[in-house]
VOPAGU-2260 file (C-alpha; in pm, 1 decimal, decimal comma):
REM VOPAGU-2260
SITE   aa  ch    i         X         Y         Z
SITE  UNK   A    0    6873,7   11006,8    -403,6
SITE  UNK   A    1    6873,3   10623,9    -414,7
SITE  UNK   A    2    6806,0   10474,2     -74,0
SITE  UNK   A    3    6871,3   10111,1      14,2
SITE  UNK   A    4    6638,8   10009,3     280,9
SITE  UNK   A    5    6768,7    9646,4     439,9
SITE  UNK   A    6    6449,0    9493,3     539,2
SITE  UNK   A    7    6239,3    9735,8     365,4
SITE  UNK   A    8    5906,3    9443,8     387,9
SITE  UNK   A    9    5913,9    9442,2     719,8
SITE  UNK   A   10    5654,7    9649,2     937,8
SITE  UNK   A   11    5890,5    9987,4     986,6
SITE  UNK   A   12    6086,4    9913,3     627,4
SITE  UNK   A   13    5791,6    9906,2     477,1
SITE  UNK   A   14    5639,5   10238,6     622,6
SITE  UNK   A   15    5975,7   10381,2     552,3
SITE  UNK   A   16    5942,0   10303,5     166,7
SITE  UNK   A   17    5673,8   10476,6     144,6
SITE  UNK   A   18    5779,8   10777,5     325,5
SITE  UNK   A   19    6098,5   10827,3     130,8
SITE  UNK   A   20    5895,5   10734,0    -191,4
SITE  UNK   A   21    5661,3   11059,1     -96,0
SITE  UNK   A   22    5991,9   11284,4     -13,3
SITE  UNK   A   23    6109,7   11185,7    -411,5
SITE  UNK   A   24    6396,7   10945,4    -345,1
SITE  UNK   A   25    6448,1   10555,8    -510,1
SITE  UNK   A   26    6436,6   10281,3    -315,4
SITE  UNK   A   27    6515,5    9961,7    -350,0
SITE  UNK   A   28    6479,4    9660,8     -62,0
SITE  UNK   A   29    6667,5    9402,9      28,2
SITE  UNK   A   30    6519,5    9137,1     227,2
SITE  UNK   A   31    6460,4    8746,2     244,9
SITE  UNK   A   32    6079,4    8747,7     373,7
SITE  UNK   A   33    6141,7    8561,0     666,4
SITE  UNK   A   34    5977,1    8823,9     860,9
SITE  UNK   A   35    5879,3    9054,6     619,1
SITE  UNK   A   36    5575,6    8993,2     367,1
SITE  UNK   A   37    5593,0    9100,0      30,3
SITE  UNK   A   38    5231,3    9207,6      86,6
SITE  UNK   A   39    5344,0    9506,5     270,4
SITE  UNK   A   40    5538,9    9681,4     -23,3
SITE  UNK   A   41    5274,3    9533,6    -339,2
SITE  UNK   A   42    5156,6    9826,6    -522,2
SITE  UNK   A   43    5439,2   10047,2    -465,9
SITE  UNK   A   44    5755,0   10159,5    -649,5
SITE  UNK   A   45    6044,8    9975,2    -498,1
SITE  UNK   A   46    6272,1    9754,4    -667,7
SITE  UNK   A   47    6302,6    9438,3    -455,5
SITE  UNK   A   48    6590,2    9252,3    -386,2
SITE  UNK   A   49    6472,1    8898,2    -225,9
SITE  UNK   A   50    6774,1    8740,2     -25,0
SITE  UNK   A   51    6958,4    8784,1     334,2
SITE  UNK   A   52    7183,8    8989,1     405,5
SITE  UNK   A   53    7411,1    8735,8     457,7
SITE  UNK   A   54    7421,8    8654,3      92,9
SITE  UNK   A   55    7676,7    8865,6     -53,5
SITE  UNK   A   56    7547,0    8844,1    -411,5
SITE  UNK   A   57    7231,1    8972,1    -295,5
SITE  UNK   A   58    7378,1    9236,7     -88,2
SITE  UNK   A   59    7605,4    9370,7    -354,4
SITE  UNK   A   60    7305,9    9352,3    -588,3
SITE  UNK   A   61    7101,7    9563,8    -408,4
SITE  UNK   A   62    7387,4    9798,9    -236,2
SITE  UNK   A   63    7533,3    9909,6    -617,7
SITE  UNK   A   64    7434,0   10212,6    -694,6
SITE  UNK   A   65    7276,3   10326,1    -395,8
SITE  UNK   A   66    7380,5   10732,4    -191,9
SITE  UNK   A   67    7253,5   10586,0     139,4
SITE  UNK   A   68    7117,7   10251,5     362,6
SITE  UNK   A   69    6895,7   10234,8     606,8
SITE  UNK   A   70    6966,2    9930,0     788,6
SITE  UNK   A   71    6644,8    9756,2     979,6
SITE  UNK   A   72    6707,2    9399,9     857,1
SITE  UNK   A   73    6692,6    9202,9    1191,8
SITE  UNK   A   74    6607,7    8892,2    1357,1
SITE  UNK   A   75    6384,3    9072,8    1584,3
SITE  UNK   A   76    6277,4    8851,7    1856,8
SITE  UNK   A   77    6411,0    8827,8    2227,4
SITE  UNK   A   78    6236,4    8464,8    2298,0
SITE  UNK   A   79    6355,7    8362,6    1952,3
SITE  UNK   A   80    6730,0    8463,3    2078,5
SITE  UNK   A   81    6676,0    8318,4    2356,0
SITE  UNK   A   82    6597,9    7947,7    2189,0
SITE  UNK   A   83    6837,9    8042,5    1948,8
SITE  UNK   A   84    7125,6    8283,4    1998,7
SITE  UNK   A   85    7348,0    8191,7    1741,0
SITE  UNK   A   86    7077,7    8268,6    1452,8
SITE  UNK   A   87    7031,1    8659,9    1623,3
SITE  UNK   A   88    7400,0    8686,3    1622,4
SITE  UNK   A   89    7449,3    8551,3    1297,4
SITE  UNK   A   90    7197,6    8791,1    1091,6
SITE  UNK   A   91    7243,3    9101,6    1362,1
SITE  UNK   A   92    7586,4    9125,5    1423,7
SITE  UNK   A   93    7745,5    8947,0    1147,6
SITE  UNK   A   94    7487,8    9067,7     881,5
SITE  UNK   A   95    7528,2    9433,9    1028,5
SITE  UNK   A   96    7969,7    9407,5     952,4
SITE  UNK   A   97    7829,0    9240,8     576,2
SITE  UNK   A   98    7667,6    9554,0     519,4
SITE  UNK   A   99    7926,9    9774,5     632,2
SITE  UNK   A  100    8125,1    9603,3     407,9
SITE  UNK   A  101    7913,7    9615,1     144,6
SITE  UNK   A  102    7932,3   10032,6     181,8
SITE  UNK   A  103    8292,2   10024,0     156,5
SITE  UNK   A  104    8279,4    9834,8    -142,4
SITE  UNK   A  105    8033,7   10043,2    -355,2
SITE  UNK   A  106    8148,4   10371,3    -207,5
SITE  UNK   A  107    7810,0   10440,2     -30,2
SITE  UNK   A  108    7878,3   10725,0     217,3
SITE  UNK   A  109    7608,4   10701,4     467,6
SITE  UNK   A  110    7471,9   10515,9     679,5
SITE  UNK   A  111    7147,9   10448,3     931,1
SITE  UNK   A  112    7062,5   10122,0    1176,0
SITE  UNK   A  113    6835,8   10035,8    1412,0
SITE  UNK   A  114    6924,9    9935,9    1742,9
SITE  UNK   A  115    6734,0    9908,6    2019,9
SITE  UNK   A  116    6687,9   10012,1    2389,7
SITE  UNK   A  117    6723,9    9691,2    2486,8
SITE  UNK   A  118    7066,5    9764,0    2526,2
SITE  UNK   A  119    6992,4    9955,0    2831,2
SITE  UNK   A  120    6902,9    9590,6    3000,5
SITE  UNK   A  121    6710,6    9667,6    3334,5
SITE  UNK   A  122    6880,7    9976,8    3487,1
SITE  UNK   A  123    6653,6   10178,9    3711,8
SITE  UNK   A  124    6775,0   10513,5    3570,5
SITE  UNK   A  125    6520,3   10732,4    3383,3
SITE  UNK   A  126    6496,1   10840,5    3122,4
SITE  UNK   A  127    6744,3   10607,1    2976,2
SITE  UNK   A  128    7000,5   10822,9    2823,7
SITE  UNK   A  129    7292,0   10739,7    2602,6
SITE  UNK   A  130    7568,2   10752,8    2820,9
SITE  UNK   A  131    7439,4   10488,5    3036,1
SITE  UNK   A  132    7644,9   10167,0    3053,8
SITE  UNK   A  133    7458,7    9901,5    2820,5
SITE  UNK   A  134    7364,3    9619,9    3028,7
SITE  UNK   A  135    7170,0    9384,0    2731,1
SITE  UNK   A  136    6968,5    9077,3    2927,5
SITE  UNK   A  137    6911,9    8877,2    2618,0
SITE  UNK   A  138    7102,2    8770,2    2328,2
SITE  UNK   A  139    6892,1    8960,9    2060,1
SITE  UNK   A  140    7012,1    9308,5    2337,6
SITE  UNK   A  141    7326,1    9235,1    2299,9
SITE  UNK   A  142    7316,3    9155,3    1913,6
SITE  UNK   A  143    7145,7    9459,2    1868,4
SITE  UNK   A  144    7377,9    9630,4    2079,3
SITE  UNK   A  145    7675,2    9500,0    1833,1
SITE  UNK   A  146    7520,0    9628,1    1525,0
SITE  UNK   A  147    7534,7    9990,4    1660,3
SITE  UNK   A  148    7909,2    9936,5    1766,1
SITE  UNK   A  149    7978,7    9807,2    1463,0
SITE  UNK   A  150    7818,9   10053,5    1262,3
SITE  UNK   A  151    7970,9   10377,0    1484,9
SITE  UNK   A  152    8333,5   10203,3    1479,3
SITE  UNK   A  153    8306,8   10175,0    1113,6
SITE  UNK   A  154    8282,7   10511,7    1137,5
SITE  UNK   A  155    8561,4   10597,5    1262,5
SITE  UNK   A  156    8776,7   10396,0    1126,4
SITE  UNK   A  157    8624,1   10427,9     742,2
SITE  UNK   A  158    8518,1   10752,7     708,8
SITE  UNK   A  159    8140,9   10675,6     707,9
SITE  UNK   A  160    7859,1   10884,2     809,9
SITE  UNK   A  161    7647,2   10664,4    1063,4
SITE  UNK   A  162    7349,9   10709,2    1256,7
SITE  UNK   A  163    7283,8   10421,3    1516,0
SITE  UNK   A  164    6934,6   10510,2    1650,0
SITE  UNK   A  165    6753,7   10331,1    1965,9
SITE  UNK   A  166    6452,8   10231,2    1882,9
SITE  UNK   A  167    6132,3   10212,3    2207,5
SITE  UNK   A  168    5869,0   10021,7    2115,5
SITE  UNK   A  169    5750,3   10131,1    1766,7
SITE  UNK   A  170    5388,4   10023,4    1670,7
SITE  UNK   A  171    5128,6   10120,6    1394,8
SITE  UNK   A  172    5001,8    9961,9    1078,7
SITE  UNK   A  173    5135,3    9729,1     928,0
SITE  UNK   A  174    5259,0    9546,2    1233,9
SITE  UNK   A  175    5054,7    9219,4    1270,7
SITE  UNK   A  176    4945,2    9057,7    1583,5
SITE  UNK   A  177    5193,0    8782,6    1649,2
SITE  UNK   A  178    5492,5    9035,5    1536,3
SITE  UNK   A  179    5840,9    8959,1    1665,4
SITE  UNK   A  180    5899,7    9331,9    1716,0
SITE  UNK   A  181    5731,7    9512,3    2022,0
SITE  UNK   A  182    5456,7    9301,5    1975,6
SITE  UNK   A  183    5195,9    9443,8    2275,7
SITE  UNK   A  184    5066,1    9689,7    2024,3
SITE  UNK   A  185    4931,7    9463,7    1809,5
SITE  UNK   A  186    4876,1    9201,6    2020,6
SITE  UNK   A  187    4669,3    9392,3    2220,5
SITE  UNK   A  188    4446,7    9543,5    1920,3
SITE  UNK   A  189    4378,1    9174,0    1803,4
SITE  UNK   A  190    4242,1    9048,5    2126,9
SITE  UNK   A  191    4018,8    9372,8    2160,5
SITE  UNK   A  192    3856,1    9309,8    1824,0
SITE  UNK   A  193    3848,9    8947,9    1859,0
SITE  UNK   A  194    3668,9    9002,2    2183,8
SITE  UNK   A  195    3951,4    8825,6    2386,9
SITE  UNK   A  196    4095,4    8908,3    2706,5
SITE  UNK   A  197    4448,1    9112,8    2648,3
SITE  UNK   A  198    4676,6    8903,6    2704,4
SITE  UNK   A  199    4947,7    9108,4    2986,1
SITE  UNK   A  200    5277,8    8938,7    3110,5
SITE  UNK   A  201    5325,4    9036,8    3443,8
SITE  UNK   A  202    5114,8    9284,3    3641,2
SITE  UNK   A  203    5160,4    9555,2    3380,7
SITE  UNK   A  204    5276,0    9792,1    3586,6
SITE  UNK   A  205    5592,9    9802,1    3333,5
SITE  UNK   A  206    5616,5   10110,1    3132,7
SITE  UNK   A  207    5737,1   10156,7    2779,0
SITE  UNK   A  208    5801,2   10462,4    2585,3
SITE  UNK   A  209    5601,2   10362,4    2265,9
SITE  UNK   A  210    5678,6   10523,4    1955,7
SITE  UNK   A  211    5443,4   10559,4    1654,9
SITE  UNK   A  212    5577,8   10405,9    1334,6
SITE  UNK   A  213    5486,5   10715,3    1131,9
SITE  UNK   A  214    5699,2   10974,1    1372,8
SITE  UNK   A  215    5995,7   10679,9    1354,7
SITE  UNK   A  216    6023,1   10697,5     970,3
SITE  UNK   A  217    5982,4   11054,4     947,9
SITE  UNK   A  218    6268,1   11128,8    1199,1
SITE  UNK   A  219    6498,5   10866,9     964,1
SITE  UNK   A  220    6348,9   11019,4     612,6
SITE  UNK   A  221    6459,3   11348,4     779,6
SITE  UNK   A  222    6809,6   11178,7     878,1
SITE  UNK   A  223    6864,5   11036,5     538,1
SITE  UNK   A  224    6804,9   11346,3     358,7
SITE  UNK   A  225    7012,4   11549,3     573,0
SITE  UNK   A  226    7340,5   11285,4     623,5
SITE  UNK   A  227    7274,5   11309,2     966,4
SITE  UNK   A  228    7516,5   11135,6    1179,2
SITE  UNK   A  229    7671,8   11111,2    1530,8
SITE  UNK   A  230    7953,0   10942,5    1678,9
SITE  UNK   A  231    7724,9   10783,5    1956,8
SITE  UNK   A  232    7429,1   10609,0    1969,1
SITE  UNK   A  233    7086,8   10810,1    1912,4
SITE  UNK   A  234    6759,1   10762,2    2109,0
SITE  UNK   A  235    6463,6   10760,6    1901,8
SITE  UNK   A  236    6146,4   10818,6    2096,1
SITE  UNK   A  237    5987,8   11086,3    2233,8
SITE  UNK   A  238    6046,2   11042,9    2595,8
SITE  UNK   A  239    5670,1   10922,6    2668,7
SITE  UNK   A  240    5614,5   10673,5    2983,7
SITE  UNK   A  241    5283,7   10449,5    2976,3
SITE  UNK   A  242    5205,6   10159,8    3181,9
SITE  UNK   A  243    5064,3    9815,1    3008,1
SITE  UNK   A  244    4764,6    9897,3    3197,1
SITE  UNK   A  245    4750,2   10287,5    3088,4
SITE  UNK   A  246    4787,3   10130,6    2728,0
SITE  UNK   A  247    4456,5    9929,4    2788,4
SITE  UNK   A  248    4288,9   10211,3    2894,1
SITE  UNK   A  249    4390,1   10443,6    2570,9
SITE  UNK   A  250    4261,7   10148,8    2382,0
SITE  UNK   A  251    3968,4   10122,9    2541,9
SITE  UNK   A  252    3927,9   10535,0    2488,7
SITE  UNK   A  253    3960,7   10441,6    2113,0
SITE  UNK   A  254    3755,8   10142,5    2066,6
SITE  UNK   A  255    3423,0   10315,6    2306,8
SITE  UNK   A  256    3409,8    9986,5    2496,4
SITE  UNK   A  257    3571,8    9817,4    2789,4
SITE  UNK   A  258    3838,2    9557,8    2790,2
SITE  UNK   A  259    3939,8    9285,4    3002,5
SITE  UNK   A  260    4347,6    9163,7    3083,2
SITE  UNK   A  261    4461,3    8802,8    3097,7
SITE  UNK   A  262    4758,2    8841,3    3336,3
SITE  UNK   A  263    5075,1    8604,2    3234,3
SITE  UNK   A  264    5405,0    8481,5    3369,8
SITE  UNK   A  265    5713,3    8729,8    3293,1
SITE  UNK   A  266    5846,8    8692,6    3007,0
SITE  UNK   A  267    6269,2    8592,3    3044,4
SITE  UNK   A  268    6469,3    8886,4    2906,1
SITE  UNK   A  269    6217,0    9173,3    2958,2
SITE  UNK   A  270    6328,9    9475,8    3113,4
SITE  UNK   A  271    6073,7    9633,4    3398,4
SITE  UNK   A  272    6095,1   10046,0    3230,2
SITE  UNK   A  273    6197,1   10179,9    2945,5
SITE  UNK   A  274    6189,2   10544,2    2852,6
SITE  UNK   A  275    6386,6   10765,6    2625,5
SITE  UNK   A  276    6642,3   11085,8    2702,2
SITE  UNK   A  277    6633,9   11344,8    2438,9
SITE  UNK   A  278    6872,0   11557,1    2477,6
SITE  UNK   A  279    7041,8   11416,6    2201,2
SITE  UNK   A  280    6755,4   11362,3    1986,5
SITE  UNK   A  281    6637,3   11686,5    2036,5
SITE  UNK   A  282    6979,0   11844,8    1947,1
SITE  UNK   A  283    6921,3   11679,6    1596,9
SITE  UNK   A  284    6599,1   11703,5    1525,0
SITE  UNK   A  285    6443,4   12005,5    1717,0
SITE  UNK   A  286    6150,5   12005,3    1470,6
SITE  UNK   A  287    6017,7   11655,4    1536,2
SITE  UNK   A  288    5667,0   11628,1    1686,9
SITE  UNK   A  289    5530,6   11314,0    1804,4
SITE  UNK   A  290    5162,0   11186,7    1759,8
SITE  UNK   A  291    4940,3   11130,5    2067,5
SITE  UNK   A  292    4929,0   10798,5    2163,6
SITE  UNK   A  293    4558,2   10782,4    2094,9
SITE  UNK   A  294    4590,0   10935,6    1752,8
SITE  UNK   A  295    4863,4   10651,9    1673,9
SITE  UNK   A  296    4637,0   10340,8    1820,1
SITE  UNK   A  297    4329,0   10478,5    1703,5
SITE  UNK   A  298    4589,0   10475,4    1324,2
SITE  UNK   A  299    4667,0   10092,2    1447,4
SITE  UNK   A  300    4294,5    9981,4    1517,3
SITE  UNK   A  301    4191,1   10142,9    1133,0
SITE  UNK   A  302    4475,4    9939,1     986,2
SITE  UNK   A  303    4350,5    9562,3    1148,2
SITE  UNK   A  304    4008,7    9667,3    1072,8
SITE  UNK   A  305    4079,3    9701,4     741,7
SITE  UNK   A  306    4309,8    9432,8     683,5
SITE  UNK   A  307    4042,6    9206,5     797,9
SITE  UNK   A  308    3802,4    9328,9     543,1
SITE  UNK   A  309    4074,9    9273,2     295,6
């Protein structure tokens, strides 16, 4: 099978890659490097497509040809949409319908993209499950929120076979410190090394359901090879609830040495808890097992260590 990936050189695109490269499929990328690095997919066998997905050359360049997309290009960033709606509508919305498009065009039959539970905006109901009215708190929520409409009302209306999934907080190599995407991972990791304080906005009593990359990419591997779809949105995470300040402790588990926090202001647009339902997860993929949060930042820490030795 020939799998587009959209974004396939950013941090998850780029662990995808190489998981569907292991399973046996082709896969090309398509993706302008203005978030991704072409670092993260040198030395492996993808053909790469460098534009937006805006540009419909580019697009139809890289969509011919191809028996599935997974969509995960994205401007990424809540304080970025916050300076600067327009741009996260433009590429998250409006590049989400482009691709759609792009399917109908070139006959392509299925269909995955990445949303986000942002959507969920600041409800106090846990676990977040799908039914839930979306309540988005920042423009990049409710952009992100659009591309799943877009993608499950295509759908309907076309005949395609789309998966909208939910992302919580996905970390793991290949996600830098300074990332746009769920950046407290990373962020965190770098300051430990560095021998900084971690830096914590708020009092980190807020609680995330964080997701390791390489359980992410094997549920969507698992989707693509299977045309799994649904006609509503998809949490995927593992229903997991850790506090910022349980996430320093793991971290200092892994690194064998204490840590100190650098308390900050709230950041405009964050949401207070997050944590995933699975009933509908688990009805379509019963067989998927998480890593322990230790194994997966103890995978993290490996990754920066090495990458500064590069």
């Amino acid at each position: 099978m020939q799998v587009l990936v959209t974004g396939g050189a950013g941090f998850i695109g780029a662990n995808l890659c190489r998981r569907l490269l292991d399973d046996g499929h082709g896969v090309v990328v398509l993706d302008d490097l203005s978030t991704g690095r072409r670092d993260n997919i040198a030395g492996i066998e993808v053909r790469l497509v460098e534009g937006s997905i805006l540009d419909g050359a580019a697009l139809d360049a890289a969509v011919a040809g191809a028996d599935a997309i997974v969509h995960l290009a994205a401007r990424p960033s809540v304080p970025k949409s916050i300076i600067d709606p327009v741009a996260s509508h433009d590429v998250n919305a409006t590049g989400t319908l482009r691709v759609l498009e792009a399917m109908r065009r070139h006959g392509v039959g299925h269909v995955v993209v990445a949303s986000s539970s942002s959507v969920y905006g600041d409800n106090p109901t846990l676990p977040k499950h799908e039914d839930l009215p979306a309540a988005p708190l920042s423009p990049y929520a409710a952009s992100k929120l659009a591309t799943e409409s877009y993608a499950l009302a295509w759908a309907t209306s076309f005949g395609l076979r789309a998966l909208a999934f939910r992302f919580f907080n996905v970390f793991g190599p290949l996600q830098a410190a300074g990332h746009d995407y769920a950046a407290v991972v990373p962020a965190f990791v770098d300051a430990a090394l560095a021998g900084h304080p971690l830096p914590v906005h708020g009092d980190g009593l807020q609680s995330r359901d964080f997701t390791y990359v390489g359980d992410v990419v094997g549920v969507i591997a698992a989707a693509v090879a299977g045309g799994v779809h649904h006609p509503g949105p998809v949490n995927l995470a593992f229903g997991t609830r850790v506090t910022l300040l349980d996430l320093v402790a793991e971290l200092e588990a892994v690194l064998g040495l204490p840590l100190t926090v650098e308390h900050l202001p709230t950041r405009a647009g964050d949401v207070r808890h997050s944590q995933a339902a699975q009933d509908r997860f688990r009805s379509l993929f019963p067989k998927a097992t998480p890593a322990a949060l230790t194994a997966g930042l103890a995978a993290t820490v490996a990754w920066f260590r090495d990458a500064a030795d590069a």
